[in-house]
C-alpha positions in Angstrom: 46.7 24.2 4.7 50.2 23.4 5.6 52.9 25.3 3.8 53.9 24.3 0.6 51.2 22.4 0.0 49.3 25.2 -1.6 46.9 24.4 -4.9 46.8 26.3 -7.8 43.5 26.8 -9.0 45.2 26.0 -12.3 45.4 22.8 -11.1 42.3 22.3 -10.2 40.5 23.4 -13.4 43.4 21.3 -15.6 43.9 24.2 -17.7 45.7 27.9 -17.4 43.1 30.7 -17.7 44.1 33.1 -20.3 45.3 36.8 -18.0 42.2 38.8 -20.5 39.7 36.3 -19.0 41.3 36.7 -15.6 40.9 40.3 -15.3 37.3 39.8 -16.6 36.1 37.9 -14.4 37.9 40.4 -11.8 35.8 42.9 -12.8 32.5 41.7 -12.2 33.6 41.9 -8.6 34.3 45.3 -6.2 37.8 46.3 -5.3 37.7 43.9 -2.0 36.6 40.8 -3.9 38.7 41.2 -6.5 41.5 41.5 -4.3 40.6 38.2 -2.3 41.1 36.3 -5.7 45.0 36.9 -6.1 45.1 34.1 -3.4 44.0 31.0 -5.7 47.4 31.3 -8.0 50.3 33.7 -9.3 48.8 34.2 -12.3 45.4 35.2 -10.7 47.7 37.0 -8.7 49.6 38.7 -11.4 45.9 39.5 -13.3 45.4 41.7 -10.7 48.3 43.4 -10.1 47.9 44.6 -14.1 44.1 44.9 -14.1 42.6 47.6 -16.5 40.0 48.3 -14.0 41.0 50.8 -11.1 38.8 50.9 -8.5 39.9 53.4 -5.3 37.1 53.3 -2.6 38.3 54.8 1.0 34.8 54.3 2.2 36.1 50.8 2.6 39.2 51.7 4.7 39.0 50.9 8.3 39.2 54.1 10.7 40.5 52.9 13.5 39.0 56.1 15.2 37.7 59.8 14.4 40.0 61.7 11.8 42.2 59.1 11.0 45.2 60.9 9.5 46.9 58.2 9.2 44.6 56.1 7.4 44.0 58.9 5.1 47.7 58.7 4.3 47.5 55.1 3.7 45.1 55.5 1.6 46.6 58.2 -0.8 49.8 56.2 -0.8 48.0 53.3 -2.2 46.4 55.1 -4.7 49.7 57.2 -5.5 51.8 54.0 -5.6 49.4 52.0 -7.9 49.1 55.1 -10.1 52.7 55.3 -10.6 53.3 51.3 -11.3 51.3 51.5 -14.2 52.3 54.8 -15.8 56.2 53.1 -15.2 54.6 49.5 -16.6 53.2 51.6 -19.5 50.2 49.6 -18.7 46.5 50.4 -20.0 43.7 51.6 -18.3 40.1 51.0 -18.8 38.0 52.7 -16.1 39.2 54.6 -13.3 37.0 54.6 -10.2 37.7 56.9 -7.3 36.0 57.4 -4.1 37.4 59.9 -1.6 36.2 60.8 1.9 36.1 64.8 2.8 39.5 65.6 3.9 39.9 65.1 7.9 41.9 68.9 8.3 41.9 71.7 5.9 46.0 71.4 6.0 45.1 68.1 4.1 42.2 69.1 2.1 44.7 70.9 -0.4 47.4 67.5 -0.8 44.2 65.1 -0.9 42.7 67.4 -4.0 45.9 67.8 -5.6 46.4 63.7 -5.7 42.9 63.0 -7.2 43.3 65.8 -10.1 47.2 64.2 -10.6 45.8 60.7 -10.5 42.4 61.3 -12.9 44.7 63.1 -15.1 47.3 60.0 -15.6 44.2 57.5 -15.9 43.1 59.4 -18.8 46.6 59.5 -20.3 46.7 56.2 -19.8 43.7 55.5 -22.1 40.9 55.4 -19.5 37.6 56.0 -21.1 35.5 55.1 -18.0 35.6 57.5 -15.5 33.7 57.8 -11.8 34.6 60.0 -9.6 33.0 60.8 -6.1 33.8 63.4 -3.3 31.3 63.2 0.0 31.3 66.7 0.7 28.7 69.0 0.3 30.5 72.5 0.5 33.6 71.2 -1.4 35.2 73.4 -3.4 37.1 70.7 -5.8 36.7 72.0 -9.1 36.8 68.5 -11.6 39.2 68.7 -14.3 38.3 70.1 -17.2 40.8 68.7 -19.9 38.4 65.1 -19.0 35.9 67.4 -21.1 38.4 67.2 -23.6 39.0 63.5 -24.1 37.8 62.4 -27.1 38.1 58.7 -26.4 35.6 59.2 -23.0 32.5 56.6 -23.4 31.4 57.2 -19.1 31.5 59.7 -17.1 29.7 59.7 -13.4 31.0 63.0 -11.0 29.4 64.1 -7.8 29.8 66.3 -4.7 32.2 68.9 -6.9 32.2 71.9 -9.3 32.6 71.5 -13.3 33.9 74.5 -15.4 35.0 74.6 -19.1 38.4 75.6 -20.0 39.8 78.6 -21.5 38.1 77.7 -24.9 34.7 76.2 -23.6 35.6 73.3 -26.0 34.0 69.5 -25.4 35.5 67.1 -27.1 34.0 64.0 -25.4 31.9 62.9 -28.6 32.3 59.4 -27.9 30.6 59.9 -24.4 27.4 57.3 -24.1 26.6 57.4 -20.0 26.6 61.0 -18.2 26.0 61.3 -14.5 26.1 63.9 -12.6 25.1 64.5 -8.7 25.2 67.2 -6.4 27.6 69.4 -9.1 27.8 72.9 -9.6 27.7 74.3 -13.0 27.1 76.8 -15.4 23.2 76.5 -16.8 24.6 76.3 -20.1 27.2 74.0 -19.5 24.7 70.6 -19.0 23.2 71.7 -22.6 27.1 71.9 -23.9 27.9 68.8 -22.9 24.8 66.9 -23.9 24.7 68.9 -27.8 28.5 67.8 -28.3 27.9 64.5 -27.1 25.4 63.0 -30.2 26.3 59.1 -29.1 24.9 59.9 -25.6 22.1 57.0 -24.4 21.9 57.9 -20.4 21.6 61.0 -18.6 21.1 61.4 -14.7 20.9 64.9 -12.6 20.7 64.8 -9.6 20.5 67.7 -7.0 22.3 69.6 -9.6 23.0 73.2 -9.1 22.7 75.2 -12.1 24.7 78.9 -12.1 23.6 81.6 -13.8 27.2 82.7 -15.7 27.3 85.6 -13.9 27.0 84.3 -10.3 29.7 81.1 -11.5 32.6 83.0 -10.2 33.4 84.0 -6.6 30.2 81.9 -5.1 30.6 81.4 -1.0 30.9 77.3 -0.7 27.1 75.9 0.4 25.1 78.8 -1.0 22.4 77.5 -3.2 22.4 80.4 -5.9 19.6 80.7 -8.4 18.7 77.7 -10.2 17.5 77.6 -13.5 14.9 75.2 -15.0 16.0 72.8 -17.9 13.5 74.2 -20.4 14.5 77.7 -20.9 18.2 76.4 -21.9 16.5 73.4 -23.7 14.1 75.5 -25.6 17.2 78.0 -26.9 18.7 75.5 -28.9 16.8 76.0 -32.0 18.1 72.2 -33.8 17.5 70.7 -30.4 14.4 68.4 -32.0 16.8 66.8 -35.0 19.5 65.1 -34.2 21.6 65.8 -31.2 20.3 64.0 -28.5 18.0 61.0 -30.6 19.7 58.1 -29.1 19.2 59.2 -25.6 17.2 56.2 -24.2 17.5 57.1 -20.5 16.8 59.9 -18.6 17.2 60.8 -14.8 16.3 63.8 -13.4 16.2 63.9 -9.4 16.3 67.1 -7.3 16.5 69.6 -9.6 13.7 72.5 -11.2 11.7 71.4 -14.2 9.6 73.8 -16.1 6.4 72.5 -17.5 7.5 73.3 -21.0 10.1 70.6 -20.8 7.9 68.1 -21.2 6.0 70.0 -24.3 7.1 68.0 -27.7 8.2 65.0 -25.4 8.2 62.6 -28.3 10.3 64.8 -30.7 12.7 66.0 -28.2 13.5 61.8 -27.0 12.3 59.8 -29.9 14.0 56.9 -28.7 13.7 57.3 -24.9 13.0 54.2 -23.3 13.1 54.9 -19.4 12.0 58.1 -17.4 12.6 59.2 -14.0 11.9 62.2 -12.2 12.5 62.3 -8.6 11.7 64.8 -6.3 11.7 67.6 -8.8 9.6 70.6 -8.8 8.4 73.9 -11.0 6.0 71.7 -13.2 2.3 70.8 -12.2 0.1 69.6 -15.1 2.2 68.3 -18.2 1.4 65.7 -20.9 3.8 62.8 -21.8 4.1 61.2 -25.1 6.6 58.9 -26.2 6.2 55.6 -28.7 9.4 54.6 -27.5 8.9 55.0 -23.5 8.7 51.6 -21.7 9.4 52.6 -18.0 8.0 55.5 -16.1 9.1 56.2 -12.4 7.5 59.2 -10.7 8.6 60.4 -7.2 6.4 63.0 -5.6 5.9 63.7 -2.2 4.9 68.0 -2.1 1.1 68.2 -3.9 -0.7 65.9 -6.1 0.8 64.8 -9.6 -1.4 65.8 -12.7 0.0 63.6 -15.8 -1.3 62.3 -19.4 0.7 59.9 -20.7 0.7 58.2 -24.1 2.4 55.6 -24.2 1.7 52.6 -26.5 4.3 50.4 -25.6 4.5 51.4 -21.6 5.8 48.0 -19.8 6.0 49.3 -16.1 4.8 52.2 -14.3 6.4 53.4 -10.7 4.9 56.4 -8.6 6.1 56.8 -4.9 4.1 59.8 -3.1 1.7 60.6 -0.1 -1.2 61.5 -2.4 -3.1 59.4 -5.1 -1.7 60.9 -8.3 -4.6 61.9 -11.1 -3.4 60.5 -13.9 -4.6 59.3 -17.0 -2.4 56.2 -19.6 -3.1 55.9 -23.6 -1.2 52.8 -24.2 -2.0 49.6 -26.3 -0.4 47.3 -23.7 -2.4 45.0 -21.6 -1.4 43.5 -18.1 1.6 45.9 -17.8 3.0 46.6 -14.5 2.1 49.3 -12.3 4.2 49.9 -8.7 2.3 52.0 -6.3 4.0 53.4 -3.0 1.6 55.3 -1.4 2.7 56.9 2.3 -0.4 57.5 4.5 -0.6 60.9 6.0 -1.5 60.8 9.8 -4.9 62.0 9.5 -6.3 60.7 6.4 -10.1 61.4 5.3 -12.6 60.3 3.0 -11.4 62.3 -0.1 -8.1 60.9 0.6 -9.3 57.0 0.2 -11.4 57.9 -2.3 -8.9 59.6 -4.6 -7.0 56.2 -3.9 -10.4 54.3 -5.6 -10.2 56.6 -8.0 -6.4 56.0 -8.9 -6.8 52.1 -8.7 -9.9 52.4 -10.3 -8.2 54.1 -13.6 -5.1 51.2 -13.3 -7.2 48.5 -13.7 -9.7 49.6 -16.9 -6.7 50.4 -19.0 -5.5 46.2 -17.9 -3.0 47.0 -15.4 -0.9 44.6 -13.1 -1.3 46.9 -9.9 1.2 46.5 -7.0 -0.1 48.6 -4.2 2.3 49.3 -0.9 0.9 51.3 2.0 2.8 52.9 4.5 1.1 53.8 7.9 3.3 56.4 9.9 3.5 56.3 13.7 0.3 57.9 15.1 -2.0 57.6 12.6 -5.8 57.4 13.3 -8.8 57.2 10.6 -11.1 58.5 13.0 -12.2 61.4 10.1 -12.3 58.7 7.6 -16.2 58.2 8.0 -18.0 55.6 6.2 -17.4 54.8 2.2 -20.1 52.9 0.5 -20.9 52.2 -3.2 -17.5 52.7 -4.5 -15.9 50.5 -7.4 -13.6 48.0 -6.0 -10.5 46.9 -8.2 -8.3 44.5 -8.2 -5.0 44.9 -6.4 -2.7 41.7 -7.6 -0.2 42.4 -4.5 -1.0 44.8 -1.7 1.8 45.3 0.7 0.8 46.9 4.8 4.3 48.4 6.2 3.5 49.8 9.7 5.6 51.3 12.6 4.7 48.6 15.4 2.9 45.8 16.0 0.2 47.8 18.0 -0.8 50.1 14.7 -3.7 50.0 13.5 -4.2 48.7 10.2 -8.0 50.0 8.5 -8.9 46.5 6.5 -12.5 47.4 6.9 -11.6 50.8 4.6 -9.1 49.4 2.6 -10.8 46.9 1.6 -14.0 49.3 0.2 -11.8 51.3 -1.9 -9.8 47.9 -3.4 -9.5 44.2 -4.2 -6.3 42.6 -3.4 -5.9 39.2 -4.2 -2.5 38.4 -2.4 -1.1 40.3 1.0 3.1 39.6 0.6 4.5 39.8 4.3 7.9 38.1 5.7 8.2 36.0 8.7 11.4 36.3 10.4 13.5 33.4 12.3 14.1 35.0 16.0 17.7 35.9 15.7 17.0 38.9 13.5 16.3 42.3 15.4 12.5 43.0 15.2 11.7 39.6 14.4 9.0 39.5 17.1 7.5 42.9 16.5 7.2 41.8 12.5 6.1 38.4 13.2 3.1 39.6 15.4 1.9 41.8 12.9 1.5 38.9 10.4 -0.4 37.0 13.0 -2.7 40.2 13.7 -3.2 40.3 10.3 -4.1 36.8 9.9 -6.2 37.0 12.6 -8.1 40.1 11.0 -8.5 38.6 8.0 -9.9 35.2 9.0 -12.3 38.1 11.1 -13.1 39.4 7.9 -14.1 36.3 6.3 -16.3 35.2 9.1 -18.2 38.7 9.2 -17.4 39.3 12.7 -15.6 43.0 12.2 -18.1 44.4 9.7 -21.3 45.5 9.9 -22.5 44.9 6.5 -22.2 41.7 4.5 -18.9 41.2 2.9 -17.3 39.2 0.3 -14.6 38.3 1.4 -14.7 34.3 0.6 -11.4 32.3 1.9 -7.8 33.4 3.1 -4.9 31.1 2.5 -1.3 31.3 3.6 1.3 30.3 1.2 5.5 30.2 1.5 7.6 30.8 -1.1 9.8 28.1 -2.0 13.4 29.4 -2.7 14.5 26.2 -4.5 12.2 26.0 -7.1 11.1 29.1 -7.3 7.3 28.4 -6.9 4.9 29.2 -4.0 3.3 26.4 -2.2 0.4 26.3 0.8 1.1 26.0 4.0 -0.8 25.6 7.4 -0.8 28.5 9.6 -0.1 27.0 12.4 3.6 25.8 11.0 4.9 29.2 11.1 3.5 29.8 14.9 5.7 26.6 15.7 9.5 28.0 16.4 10.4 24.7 16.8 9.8 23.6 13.6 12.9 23.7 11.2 11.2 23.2 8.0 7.9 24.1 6.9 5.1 21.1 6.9 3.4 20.6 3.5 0.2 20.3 3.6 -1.6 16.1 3.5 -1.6 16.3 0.1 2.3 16.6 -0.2 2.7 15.1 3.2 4.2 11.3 1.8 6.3 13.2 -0.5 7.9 15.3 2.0 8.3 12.8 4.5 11.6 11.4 3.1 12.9 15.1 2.5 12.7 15.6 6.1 14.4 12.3 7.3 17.0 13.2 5.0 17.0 16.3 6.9 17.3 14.9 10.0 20.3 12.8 9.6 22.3 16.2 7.4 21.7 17.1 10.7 23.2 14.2 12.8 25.9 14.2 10.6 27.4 18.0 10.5 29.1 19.3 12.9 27.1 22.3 15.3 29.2 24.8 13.3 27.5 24.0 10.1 24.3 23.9 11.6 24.5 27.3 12.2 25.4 28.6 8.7 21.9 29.5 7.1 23.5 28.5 3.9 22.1 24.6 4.8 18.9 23.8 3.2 17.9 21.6 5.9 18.1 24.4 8.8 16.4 27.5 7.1 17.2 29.8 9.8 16.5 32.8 7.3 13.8 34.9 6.1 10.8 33.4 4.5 8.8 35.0 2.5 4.8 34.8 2.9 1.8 35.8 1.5 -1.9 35.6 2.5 -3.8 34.7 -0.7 -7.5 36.2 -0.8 -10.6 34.8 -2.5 -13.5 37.1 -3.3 -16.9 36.7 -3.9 -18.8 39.3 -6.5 -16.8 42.2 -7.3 -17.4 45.0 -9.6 -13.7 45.5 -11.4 
């Protein structure tokens, strides 16, 4: 655009956008984006420059090479210097996000500490009541500011990679606090219970890889040693008014990485009576336990070490998630029907019969208590079912959407087993265009496992009648959001641009593509290439084999 000839976007619209609806929109968008819209006008421009919402990232500055001290600097000036125009503006702050990389020397670990505690303090002064704040560093020694404890006006708070201690009182004050987060921290055992009994308006709580000091080892603690950790019931059970009132609004809870004792999970429903979403990731120091909650909608269960032993009752459960390398035993009270359930199963590399049976046994549960069952197996490199031997007579359940992830083209993939233990009526894949790395390996997986299935269907890989009736392909269609059938043999064509419809849709499509054709003849080669034009789809499409079945038993 020539200069002077610039266009306001006020202009444009015929209107001035009020500077409130400015700076929301400006928040939808991360610290880059937002930045890129000062350029459309000087009030967009001006919107920015007095934005409530802070938001320091120097993940997102560019090192020009290993410890960058000088891009650290810039960095810390930026933040200093933005700081300090709003506390001389006397400008208002909403939420207050900070980033920071570990410090490239010691000599600047102290001055790069000093200027996030001076610049979380003013944003609190300031009025900020959201607050995240993150240090990559696992042996840091950053203690967080305590007097953020202390602010009364504090609805968010999300901390990680740093160490949180009370002050000289052990007062909280945070009673408006709705959102707690906290990753990788190191605190008092008592401390997490503190914050969460003086905080009754609290509706989401995550730990994560917490560590949890006993109060005599919180002092003089060598930086990376894990001290003893203590499990959340024994605080949890101490507080003798914990099943009244102080935590009844909490509607969801994250737990990841830490040690939970079995009798956490006793009185489930009084503890959370209003608890709405679970996660526990990766967590040990419980085996079986029993879960009850009227209120509980979402489960998500991540466990890899030994098999998961859980009763649930839950009425009103809408979606279950378990990741793992074992079939969980579980057992669901609910009153829902056709709920979801997300299985991610990881196969271990020398799987027997007790392990694909436990699976039949799993799937088998799902789908008498009505479940939606998505099923994704993971084959690791190396892999052989040699010790499988030969299942017969099992119950075979439906699997709505089984998903096959593999290391290579060249694994094997056990249909012949797989499909004794379950049922799946539709097998999602994607098929890539050829400019995306492992396109080729991807793409000739999907044909092998076309090719097996149409095997299947014909009886020529199994010795023993099977009922496997008719396998389909279908493509997703992105504009319309519906999925349509497709020939095969369309996909094995490179050449083709756009998908051919089958004869049925054939006269219908026929314009579409000359249309097509002369979009083509028109644009210029450089807008051929951007996959953001309909009529050259050089991106991912997304597949799926669709399955028909004879005589099954579930």
């Amino acid at each position: 655009m020539e200069k002077g000839k610039r266009i306001e976007a006020e202009h444009i619209l015929g209107f001035l956008l009020p500077e409130v609806i400015i700076q929301h929109i400006q928040s939808f968008l991360c610290a880059k984006g937002a930045a890129r819209t000062t350029i459309l006008s000087k009030s967009w421009h001006r919107a920015w420059l007095t934005r409530p919402n802070l938001d320091f990232d120097q993940y997102g500055v560019v090192v020009r090479k290993f410890n960058d001290l000088d891009a650290e600097n810039k960095f810390w000036n930026h933040v200093k210097e933005t700081v300090q125009r709003y506390e001389n503006l006397n400008l208002k702050i909403d939420s207050f996000k900070l980033q920071m990389r570990r410090p490239c020397y010691n000599d600047a670990e102290h001055y790069s500490y000093s200027l996030a505690n001076e610049s979380i303090m003013k944003a609190m002064k300031m009025g900020a009541i959201d607050l995240d704040f993150q240090i990559f560093k696992p042996d840091t020694e950053f203690v967080f500011p305590h007097e953020v404890l202390e602010s009364e006006n504090l609805t968010r708070l999300a901390v990680s990679w740093c160490r949180i201690e009370l002050g000289a009182d052990g007062k909280i004050r945070c009673s408006r606090l709705k959102s707690l987060s906290l990753c990788d921290v190191r605190l008092e055992s008592h401390v997490i219970w503190d914050i969460i009994l003086s905080c009754p308006l609290i509706e989401k709580l995550s730990l994560c890889r917490c560590t949890f000091l006993l109060k005599t080892q919180s002092s003089n603690v060598p930086s990376g040693t894990r001290t003893s950790e203590v499990a959340l019931s024994p605080e949890f059970a101490k507080r003798k008014s914990i099943n009244t009132y102080e935590i009844c609004k909490l509607k969801y809870l994250l737990l990841g990485g830490i040690e939970v004792h079995t009798s956490f999970f006793h009185d489930f429903s009084t503890k959370f009576p209003c608890l709405k979403e679970l996660s526990v990731h990766h967590c040990d120091g419980f085996k079986g336990i029993r879960i009850s909650g009227p209120s509980l909608e979402c489960i998500n269960f991540t466990h890899y070490h030994q098999m998961l032993r859980v009763k649930f009752d839950v009425p009103n459960i809408r979606k279950f998630t378990f990741s793992g390398s074992h079939s969980p035993s579980l057992s669901f009270k609910t009153d829902r029907s056709n709920w979801e359930s997300d299985i991610y199963i990881m196969c271990c590399r020398r799987p027997t019969a007790a392990w694909f049976l436990n699976l039949n046994k799993f799937l088998t549960k799902l789908k008498c208590i009505m479940s939606k069952i998505s099923l994704s197996l993971q084959i690791l490199p190396m892999t052989t079912f040699a010790h499988v031997g030969n299942l017969q007579g099992l119950p075979k359940p439906l699997v709505d959407n089984l998903k096959i992830s593999v290391p290579s083209s060249d694994c094997p993939v056990p249909f012949d087993i797989i499909f004794r233990c379950c049922r799946p009526i539709f097998l999602p894949q994607s098929w890539l265009p050829e400019w995306i790395r492992g396109a080729k390996s991807n793409n000739d997986f999907v044909e092998i496992v076309y090719k097996r299935l149409m095997q299947q269907v014909s009886h020529q890989s199994m010795p023993a009648p099977h009922d496997l009736m008719e396998v389909s392909v279908e493509l997703f269609d992105e504009a319309v959001s519906v999925w349509r059938p497709v020939p095969w043999e369309s996909l094995l064509n490179s050449s083709t641009r756009v998908l051919q419809p089958l004869p049925e849709e054939s006269s219908r499509d026929a314009s579409t593509s000359q249309e097509a054709e002369q979009i083509i003849q028109l644009l210029p080669w450089e807008s051929l290439q951007d996959a953001s034009v309909s009529a050259y789809p050089e991106a991912e499409k997304r597949i799926r084999f669709h399955l028909r079945w004879g005589i099954h038993m579930i």
